[in-house]
Structure formats: C-alpha cells, structure tokens
C-alpha positions as CSV (number, residue, x, y, z in Angstrom):
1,X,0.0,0.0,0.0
2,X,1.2,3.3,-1.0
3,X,2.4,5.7,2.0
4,X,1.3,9.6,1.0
5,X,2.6,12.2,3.2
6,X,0.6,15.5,2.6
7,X,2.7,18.6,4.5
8,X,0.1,21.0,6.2
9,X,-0.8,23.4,8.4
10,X,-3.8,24.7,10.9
11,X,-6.3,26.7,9.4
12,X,-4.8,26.2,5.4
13,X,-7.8,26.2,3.3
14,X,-6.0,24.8,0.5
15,X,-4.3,22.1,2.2
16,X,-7.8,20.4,3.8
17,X,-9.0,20.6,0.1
18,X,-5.9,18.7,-0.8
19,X,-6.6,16.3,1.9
20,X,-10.1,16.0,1.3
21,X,-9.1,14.6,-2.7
22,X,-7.0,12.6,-0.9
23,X,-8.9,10.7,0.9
24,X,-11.6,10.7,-1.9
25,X,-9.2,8.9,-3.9
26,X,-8.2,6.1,-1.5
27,X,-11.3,3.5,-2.8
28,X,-9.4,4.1,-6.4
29,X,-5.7,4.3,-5.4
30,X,-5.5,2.6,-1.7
31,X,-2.9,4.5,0.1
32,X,-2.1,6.1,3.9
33,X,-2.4,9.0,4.4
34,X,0.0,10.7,7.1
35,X,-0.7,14.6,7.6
36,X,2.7,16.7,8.8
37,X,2.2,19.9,10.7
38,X,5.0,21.7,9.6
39,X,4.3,24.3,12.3
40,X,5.6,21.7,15.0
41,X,9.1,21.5,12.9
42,X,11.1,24.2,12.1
43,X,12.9,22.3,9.5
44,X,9.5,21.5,7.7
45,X,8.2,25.5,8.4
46,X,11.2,26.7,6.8
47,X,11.3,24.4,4.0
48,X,7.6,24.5,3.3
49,X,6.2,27.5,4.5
50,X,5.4,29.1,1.1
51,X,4.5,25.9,-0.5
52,X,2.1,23.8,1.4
53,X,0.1,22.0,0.2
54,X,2.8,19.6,-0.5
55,X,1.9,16.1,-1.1
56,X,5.2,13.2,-1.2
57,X,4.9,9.8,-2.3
58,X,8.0,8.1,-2.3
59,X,10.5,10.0,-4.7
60,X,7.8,11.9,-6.1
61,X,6.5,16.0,-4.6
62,X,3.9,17.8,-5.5
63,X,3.6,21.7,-4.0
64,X,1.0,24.0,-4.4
65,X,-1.6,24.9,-6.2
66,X,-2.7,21.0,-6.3
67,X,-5.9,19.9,-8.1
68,X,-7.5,16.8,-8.5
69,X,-6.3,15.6,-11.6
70,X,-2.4,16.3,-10.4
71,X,-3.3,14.0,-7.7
72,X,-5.0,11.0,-10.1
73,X,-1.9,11.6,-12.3
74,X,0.5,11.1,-9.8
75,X,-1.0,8.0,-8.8
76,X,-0.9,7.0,-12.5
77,X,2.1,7.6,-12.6
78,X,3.2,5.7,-9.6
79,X,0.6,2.2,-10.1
80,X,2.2,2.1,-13.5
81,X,5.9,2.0,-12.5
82,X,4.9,-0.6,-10.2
C-alpha cells in the first residue's frame, strides 16, 4: 500500500482541500495517508512555509496549487511503474 505524506498546516484552506481529494481517492488508489504539521518542525516550516500544500509519495512531490487531476496523475504515474 502506498504511504502519501501531505505537508500541512492549521487553518490552510488549501491544504484540507488537498486532503479532502486525498482521501476521496483512496477507494481508487489505496494509500495512507500521514498529515505533517510543519508548524511543529522548524525544518518543515522553513522548507515548506510558502509551499504547502505539498503532497510526497515516495521520490515523487507535489507543492501548491494542487488539483485533482495532479493528484490521479501522480497515482498513475506511480501504479504504473509498479
């Protein structure tokens, strides 16, 4: 099963949308989903501040603006080198 790490923040409009596709597309493209505050690591806040959402799975990063179809072809992309 894939792991997807989506890099976040409170009160980021953009990044629960992203979250909310993600989970949407777990009955098509099973995956976990862990969600990284990057407000609790200054590493990740100084890295991602102006980016977020950003959404990893495995050698693969997607930053802001993410839409659906970036998402389903990321998984395409990923199912198919498998």
């Amino acid at each position: 099963m894939l792991q997807v790490t989506l890099y976040s923040r409170p009160g980021c409009h953009l990044c629960d949308a992203v979250q909310l596709e993600l989970e949407g597309l777990t009955a098509v493209f099973p995956h976990t989903l862990q969600i990284i505050d990057i407000t609790r690591d200054r590493e990740l806040h100084q890295k991602y501040a102006f980016t977020i959402p950003v959404v990893c799975v495995g050698e693969f990063e997607l930053a802001a603006p993410i839409d659906r179809v970036m998402l389903l072809d990321l998984f395409a992309r990923i199912d198919g080198s498998n």
